[in-house]
Backbone bond lengths (Angstrom), bond angles and torsions (degrees), N, CA, C in turn:
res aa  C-N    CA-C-N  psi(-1)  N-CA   C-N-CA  omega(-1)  CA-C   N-CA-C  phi
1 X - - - 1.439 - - 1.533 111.43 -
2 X 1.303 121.84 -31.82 1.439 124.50 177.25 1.446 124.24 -56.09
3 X 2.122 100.17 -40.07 1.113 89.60 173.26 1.436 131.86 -89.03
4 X 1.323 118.39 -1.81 1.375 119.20 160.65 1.691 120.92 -59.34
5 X 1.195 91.97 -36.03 1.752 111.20 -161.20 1.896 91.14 -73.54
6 X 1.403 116.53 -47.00 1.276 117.49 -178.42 1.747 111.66 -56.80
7 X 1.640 99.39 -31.27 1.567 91.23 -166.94 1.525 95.20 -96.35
8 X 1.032 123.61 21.86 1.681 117.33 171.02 1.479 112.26 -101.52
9 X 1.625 91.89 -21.93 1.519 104.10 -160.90 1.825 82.17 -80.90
10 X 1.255 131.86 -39.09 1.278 101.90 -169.11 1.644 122.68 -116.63
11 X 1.778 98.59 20.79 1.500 112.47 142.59 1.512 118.92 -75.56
12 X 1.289 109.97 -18.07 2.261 107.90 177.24 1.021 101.46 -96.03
13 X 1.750 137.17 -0.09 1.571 139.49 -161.95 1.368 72.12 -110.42
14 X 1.190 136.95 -84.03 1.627 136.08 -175.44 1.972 111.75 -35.81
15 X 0.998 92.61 -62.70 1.356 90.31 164.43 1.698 152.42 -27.31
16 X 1.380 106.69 -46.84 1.168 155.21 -146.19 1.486 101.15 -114.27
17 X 1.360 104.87 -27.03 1.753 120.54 -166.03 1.863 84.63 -97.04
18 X 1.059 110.31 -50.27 1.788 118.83 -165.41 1.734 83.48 -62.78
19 X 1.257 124.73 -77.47 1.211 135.97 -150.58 1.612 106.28 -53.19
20 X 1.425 129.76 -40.55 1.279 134.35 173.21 1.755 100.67 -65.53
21 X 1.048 115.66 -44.82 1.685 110.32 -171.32 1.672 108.08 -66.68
22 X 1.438 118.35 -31.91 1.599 144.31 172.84 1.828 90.87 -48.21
23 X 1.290 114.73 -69.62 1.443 119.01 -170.59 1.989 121.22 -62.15
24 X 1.529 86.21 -31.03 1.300 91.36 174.36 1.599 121.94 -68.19
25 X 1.206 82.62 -32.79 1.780 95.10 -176.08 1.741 108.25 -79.77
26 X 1.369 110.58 -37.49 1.539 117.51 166.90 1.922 96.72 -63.56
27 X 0.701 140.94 -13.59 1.300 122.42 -167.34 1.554 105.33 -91.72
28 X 1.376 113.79 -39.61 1.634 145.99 178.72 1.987 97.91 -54.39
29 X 1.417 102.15 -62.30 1.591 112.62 160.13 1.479 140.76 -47.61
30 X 1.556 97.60 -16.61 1.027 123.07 -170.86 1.358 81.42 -105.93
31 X 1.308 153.87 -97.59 1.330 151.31 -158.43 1.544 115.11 -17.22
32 X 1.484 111.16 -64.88 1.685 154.13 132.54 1.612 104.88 15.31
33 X 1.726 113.32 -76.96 1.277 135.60 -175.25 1.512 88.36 -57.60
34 X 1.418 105.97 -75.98 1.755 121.50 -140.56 2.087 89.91 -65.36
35 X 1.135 135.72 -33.40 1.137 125.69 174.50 1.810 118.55 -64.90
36 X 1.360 109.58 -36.59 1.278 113.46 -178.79 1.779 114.36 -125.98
37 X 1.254 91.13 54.57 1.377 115.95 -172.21 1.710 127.19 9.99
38 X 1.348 106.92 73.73 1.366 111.87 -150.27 1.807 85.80 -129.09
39 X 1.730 108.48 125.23 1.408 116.04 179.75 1.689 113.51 -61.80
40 X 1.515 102.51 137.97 1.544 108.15 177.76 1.624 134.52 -43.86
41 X 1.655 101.90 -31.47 1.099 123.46 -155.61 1.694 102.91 -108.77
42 X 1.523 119.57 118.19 1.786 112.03 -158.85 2.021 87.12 -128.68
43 X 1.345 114.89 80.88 1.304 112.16 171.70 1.647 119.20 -45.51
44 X 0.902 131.32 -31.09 1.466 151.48 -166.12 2.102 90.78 -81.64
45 X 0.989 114.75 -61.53 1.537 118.61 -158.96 1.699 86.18 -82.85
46 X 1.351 139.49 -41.61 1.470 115.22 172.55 1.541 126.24 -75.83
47 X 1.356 128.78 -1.22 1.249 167.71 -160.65 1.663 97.21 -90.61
48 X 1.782 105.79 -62.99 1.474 106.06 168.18 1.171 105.42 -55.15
49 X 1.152 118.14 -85.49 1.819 128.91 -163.05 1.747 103.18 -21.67
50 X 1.562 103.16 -66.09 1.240 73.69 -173.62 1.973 124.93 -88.11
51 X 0.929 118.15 21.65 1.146 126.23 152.70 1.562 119.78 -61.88
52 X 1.262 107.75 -43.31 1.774 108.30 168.21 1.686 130.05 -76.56
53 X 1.855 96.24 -13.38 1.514 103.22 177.80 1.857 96.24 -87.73
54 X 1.126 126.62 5.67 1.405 109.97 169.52 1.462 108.26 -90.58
55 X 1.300 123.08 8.59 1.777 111.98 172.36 1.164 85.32 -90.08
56 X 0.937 150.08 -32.08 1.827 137.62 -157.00 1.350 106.38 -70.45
57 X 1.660 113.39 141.78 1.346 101.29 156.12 0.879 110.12 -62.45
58 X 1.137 146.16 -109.35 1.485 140.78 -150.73 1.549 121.44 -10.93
59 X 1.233 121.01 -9.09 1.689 135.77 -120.93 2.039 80.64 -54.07
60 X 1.275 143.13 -65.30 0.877 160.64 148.32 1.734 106.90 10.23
61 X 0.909 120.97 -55.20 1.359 128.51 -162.25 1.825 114.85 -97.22
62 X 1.729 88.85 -38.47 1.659 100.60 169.94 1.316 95.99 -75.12
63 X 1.120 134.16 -50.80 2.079 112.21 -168.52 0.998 96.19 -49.26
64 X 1.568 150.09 -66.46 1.261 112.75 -173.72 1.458 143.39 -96.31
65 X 1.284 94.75 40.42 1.447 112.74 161.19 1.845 99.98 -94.62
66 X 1.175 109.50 -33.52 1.481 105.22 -176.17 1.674 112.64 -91.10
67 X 1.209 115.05 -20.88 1.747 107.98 158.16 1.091 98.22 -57.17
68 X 1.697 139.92 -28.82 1.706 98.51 -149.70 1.678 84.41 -114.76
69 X 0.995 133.40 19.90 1.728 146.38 166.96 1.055 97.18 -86.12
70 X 1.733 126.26 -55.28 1.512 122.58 -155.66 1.757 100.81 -72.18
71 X 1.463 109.12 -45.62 0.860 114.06 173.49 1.909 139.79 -43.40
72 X 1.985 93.73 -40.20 1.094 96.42 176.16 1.442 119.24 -77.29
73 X 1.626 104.44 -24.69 1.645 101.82 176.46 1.403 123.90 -83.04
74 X 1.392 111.88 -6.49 1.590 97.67 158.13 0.999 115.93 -92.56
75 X 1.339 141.49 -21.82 1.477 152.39 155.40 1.588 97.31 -32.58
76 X 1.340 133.37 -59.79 1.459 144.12 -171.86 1.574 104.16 -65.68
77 X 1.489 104.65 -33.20 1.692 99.22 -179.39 1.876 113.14 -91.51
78 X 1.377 109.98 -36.76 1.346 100.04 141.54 1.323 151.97 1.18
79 X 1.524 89.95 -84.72 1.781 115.79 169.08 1.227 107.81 -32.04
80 X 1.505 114.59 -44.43 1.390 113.86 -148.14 1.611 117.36 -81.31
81 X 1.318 111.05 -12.65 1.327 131.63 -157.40 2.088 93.64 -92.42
């Protein structure tokens, strides 16, 4: 059991590393929008994304891991306004 638990522990350390760099770059987008007055919210570009989480198995379980991603990064671009 440890070694599963070890390799989870450093798939959410990997994880966690992607997901902070995800926000950083939404924040950059966020600068981006709010300078050249461009709305937060791009139905068309989340439309892709999850169009590519339906090859996944999981595809089901990752959309809503990625509603509440999409969510947090416009929430982050938001702020900024």
């Amino acid at each position: 059991m440890e070694n599963y638990r070890a390799k989870i522990d450093e798939l959410d350390r990997e994880i966690m590393k992607l997901v902070e760099k995800r926000f950083e770059i939404c924040n950059e987008i966020g600068i981006y929008k709010m300078n050249n007055n461009i709305e937060t919210e791009d139905k068309k570009r989340e439309s892709d994304i999850f169009e590519k989480i339906s090859d996944y198995q999981y595809s089901e379980n990752i959309t809503r891991i990625f509603e509440k991603i999409l969510q947090e990064s416009k929430k982050i671009q938001e702020d900024l306004k």
